[in-house]
N, C-alpha and C positions, 0 to 999 in steps of 0.2 A: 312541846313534844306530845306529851299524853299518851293516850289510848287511842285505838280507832276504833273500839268499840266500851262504851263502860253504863256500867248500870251500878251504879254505889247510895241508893238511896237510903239515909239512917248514917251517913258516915259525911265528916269534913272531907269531900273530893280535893280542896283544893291545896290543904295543908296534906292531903295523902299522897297526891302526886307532887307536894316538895321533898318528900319520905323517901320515895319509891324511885323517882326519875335522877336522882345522884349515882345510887346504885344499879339504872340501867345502863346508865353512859361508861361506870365503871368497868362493867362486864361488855360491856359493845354489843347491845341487846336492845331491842327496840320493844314498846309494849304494842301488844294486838287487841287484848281483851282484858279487862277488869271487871270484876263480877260480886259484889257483895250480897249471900242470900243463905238461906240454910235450908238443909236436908236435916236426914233424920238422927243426926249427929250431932246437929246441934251448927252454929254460926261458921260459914267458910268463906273466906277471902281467895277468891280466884284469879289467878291471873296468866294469859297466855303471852309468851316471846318469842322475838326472832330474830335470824341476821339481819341488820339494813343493808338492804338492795339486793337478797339475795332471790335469783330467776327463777330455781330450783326448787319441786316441791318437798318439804320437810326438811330443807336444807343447814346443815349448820350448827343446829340443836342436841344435845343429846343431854341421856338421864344425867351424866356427873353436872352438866353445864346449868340443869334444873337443880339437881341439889347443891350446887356452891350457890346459887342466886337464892335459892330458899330461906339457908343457913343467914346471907349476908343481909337479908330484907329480913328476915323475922328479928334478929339481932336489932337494927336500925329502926322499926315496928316499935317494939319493945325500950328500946331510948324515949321513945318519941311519945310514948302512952297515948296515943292517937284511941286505941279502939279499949272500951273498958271491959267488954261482953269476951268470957271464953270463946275459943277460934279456932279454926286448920288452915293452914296459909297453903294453899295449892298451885305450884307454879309446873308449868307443862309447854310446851309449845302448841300451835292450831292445829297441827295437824297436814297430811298430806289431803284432807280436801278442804283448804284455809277456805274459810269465807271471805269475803270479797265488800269491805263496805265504801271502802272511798273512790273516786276517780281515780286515785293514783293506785290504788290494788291495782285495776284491771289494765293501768298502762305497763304495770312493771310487770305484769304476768302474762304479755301480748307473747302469741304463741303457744300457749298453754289451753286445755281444753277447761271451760265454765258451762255452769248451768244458773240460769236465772230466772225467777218468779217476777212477772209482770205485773204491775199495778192493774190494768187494761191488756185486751187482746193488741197482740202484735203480729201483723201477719194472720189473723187468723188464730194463732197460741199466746198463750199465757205463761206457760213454762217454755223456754228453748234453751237447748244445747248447743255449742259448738267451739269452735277454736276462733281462740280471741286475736281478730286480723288488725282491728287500732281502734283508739280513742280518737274520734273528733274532737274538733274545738267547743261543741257547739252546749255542753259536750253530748257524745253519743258513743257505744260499744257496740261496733262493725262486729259481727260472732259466722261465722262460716260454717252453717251446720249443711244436713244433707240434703235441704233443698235447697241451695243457694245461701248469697251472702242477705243477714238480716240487720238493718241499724234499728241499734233499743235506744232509744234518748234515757240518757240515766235516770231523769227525773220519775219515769216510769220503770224504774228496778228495786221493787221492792224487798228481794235477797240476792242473794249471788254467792255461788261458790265454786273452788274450782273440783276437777273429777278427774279422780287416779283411773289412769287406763291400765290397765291387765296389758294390751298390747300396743304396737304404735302409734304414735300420736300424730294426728296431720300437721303438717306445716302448712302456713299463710299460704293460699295461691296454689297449693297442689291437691292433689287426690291423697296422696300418702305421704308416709314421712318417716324415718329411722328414729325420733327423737321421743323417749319413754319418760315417762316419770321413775325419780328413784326416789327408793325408799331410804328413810334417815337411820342412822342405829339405835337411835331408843327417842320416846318420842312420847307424850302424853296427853293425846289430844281428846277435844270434847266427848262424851260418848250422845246417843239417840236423841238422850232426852235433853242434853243439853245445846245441841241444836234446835229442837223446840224451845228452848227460851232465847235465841238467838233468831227465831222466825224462820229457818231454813229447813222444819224439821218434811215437808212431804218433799223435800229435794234429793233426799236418799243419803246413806250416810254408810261407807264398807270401814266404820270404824272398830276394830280389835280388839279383845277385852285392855283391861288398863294396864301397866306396868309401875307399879308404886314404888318409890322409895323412901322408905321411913328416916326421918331427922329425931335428932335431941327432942324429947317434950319437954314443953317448959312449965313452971308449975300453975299458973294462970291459963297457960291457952294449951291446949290439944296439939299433936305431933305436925309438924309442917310437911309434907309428903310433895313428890313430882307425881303424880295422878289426873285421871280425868275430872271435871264436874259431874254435875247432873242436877240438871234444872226444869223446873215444870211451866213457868212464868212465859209465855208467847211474846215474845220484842221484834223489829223488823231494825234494820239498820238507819241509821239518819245519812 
């Protein structure tokens, strides 16, 4: 299972994710991002979730859904004395502009508008936008912006994420489309700077201050909240 994206350097990933992934499958949660790094608080364990297989951006998630997964992972954390260093366990979902790291992001999100940072020019760009028309075999992500359709061989997509439109979203093969992004009801996705430690930060980001919700502190570790990060560290996706 895992993450599809994780940066946990200083920590046993492999006995974390036997910790963490009982209590995903319990909640029917899949993991997106894990993140071991601190700010100016001191040590956070970050982690973002979502529906599996859900099409929809911010779909599924909401704050009570972050703090019952919070409560049951820092509980099972805490069995487990994995981490010795005081901590705030932060669990949030990605967000309505999820970043995009695997082939299978951009086939389940086909229809959906992305933006992608190119290794190498493509076409001429580096950055392009457009509505994600299919994944090749080869593989490759067909993106239908305003000059036509462009194939990005993955190997050469160095970020990718998707992009809330304000108004309608194209569909595959047409000019326009009725199909919007909706927004989720509570939601606690990365903020600026933590897309720059995620490598996507000049991709743009209409992210909203955070929505916290405070958990039990426990006497060892700092209060477990549904909140965003915030990371300074520059990473690109594998």
């Amino acid at each position: 299972m895992g993450f599809a994206y994780e940066k946990l350097r200083g920590l046993d990933r492999d006995r974390l994710m036997q910790v963490i992934e009982p209590v995903l499958c319990a909640h029917q949660l899949d993991g997106v991002e894990a993140i071991w790094r601190t700010d100016n608080r001191g040590w956070v364990l970050y982690l973002t979730v979502e529906r599996p297989g859900s099409e929809s951006l911010g779909a599924g998630i909401t704050l009570d859904d972050c703090g019952e997964l919070s409560r049951d992972l820092s509980t099972a954390l805490d069995v487990a004395e994995l981490i010795s260093a005081a901590y705030r366990l932060e669990v949030g979902s990605p967000g309505l502009e999820r970043q995009l790291y695997r082939v299978e992001d951009y086939r389940r999100f086909v229809g959906q508008t992305a933006k992608v940072r190119c290794s190498g020019l493509v076409q001429g760009q580096k950055t392009l936008r457009g509505t994600v028309v299919e994944v090749t075999d080869a593989p490759a992500v067909v993106l239908e912006t305003d000059q036509g359709a462009v194939v990005v061989p993955f190997t050469q997509i160095e970020a990718g994420q998707l992009v809330l439109l304000m108004g309608p979203a194209k569909k595959p093969g047409s000019k326009s489309g009725a199909k919007s992004a909706k927004k989720v009801s509570a939601k606690a996705s990365p903020s600026t700077e933590e897309h720059v430690a995620l490598g996507v930060s000049d991709l743009g980001s209409s992210a909203s201050p955070a929505q916290a919700r405070p958990e039990k502190a426990h006497p060892a570790k700092a209060t477990s909240v549904a909140q965003r990060a915030a990371d300074s560290d520059s990473t690109q996706p594998s």
